[in-house]
N, C-alpha and C positions, 0 to 999 in steps of 0.2 A: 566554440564548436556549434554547427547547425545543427538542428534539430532533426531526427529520421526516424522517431518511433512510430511516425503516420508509414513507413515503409512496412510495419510489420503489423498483423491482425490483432484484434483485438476489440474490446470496449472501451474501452478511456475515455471518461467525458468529465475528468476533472483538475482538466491543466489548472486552472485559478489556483484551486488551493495544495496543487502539488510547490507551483513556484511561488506562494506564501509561505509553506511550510519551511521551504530551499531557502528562501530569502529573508524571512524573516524572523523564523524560527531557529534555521541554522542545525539543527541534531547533529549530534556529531554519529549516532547511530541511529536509523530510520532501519525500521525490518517491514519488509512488505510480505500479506502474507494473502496468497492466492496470486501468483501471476503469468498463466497461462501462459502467450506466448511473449510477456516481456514490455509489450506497449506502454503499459505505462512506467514502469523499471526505468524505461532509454529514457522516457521525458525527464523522469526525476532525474536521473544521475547525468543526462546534459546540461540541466540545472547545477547541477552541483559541480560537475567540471567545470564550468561557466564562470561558478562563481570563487571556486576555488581558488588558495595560494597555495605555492609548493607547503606552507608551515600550516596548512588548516586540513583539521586531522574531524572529515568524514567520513561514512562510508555507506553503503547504502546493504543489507542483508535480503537474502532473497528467500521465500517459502513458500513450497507448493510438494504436487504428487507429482506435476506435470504428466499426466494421464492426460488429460483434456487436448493436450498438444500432441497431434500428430509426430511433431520431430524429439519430444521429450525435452529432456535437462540438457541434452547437448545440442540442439537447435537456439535454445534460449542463450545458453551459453555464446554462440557464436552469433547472433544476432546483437549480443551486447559487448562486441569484441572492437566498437570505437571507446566506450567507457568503462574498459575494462578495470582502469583504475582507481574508480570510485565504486566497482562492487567490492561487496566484503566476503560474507561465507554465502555458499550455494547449500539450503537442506531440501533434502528432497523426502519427504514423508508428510503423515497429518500432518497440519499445523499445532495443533493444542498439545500433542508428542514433543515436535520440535522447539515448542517454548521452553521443554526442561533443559535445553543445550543452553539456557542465557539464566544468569541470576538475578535473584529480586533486587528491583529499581536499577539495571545493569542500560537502560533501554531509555534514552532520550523520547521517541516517536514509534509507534506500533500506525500501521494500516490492513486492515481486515477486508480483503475479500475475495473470500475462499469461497466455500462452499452457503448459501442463503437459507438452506432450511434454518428455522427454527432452532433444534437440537444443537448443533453445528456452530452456528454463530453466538451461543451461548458458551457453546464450550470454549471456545475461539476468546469472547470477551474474557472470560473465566480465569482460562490460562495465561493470558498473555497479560491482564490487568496488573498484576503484581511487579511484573518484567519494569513496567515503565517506570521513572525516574519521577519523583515527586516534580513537578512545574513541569514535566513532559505531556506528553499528549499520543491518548488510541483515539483512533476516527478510525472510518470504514466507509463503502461503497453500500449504494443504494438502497435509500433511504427511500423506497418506493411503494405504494401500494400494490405494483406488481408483486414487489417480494416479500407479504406480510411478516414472513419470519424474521426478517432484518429489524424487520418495526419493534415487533413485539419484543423481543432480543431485548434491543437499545434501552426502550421503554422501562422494560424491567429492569435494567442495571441502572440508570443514569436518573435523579431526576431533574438537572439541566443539562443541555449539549448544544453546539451550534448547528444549524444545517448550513452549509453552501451549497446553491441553487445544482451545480451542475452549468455545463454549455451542450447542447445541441448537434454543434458542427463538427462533431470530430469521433474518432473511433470509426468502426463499422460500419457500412451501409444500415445493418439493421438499427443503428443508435440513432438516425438520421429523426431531428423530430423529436426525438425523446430525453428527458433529465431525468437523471438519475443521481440524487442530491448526496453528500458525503456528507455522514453524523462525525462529528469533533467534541473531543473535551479533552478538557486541560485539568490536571491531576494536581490537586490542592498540594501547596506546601509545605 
């Protein structure tokens, strides 16, 4: 399948390690949580349709308010109506609320990036850290001095994690120029 999430708005400036994650990591469940209008949701789950056989049981979960989005939960919805088959559940409320719909270590892969305050992305770590699967893996979006509270967050919970750089050319006009680096770790065995 082609690729069409550059069809729809957004920031997404982390193709690299969405199709590491797809390809190399394989989750059988990835929850993404903040995703506005979807952008990067299609890259992922075109990755994973991609890579997918009829017998490899992925899925990709989806978390937001979807407030931000003009068209809501049912724009997104139909925006992502070529890989429909690799989404899983649609919640629509907080995030750190909707982590109590998954049990502890139930969660191969978490991606955070909801809301950057401070407050927020602590809660977000908070909640969801337990979800994940010992040798799974939480990372999150922008790992930037734009967004101190992302820093500080990370900082405080983790004291190793990877960064990947980010790319430049993709998402929004306004991303044009700018990395926005995605914090990673991988949850001891």
């Amino acid at each position: 399948m082609h690729h069409f999430w550059q069809t729809l708005p957004g920031y997404f400036t982390f193709p690299d390690f969405y199709r590491w994650l797809a390809w190399e990591e394989a989750p059988e469940l990835l929850v993404e949580v903040g995703v506005y209008a979807g952008q990067s949701a299609a890259f992922y789950a075109t990755e994973l349709f991609n890579l997918l056989s009829a017998d490899t049981p992925c899925r990709l979960d989806l978390v937001d308010t979807w407030t931000a989005n003009p068209g809501g939960l049912d724009a997104v919805r139909k925006a992502l109506e070529p890989v429909a088959g690799v989404i899983g559940a649609y919640h629509q409320g907080i995030s750190w609320e909707m982590a109590a719909r998954y049990g502890e270590h139930s969660v191969d892969a978490v991606f955070i990036d909801a809301d950057h305050e401070y407050e927020s992305v602590c809660k977000d770590i908070d909640a969801w850290l337990p979800k994940v699967k010992p040798g799974g893996i939480i990372a999150g979006h922008d790992y930037t001095p734009e967004l101190p509270g992302v820093i500080r967050a990370v900082n405080e919970r983790f004291e190793r994690f990877e960064l990947w750089r980010g790319v430049n050319d993709v998402g929004d006009e306004t991303m044009r120029g700018k990395y926005y680096p995605v914090w990673c770790v991988r949850i001891p065995i």
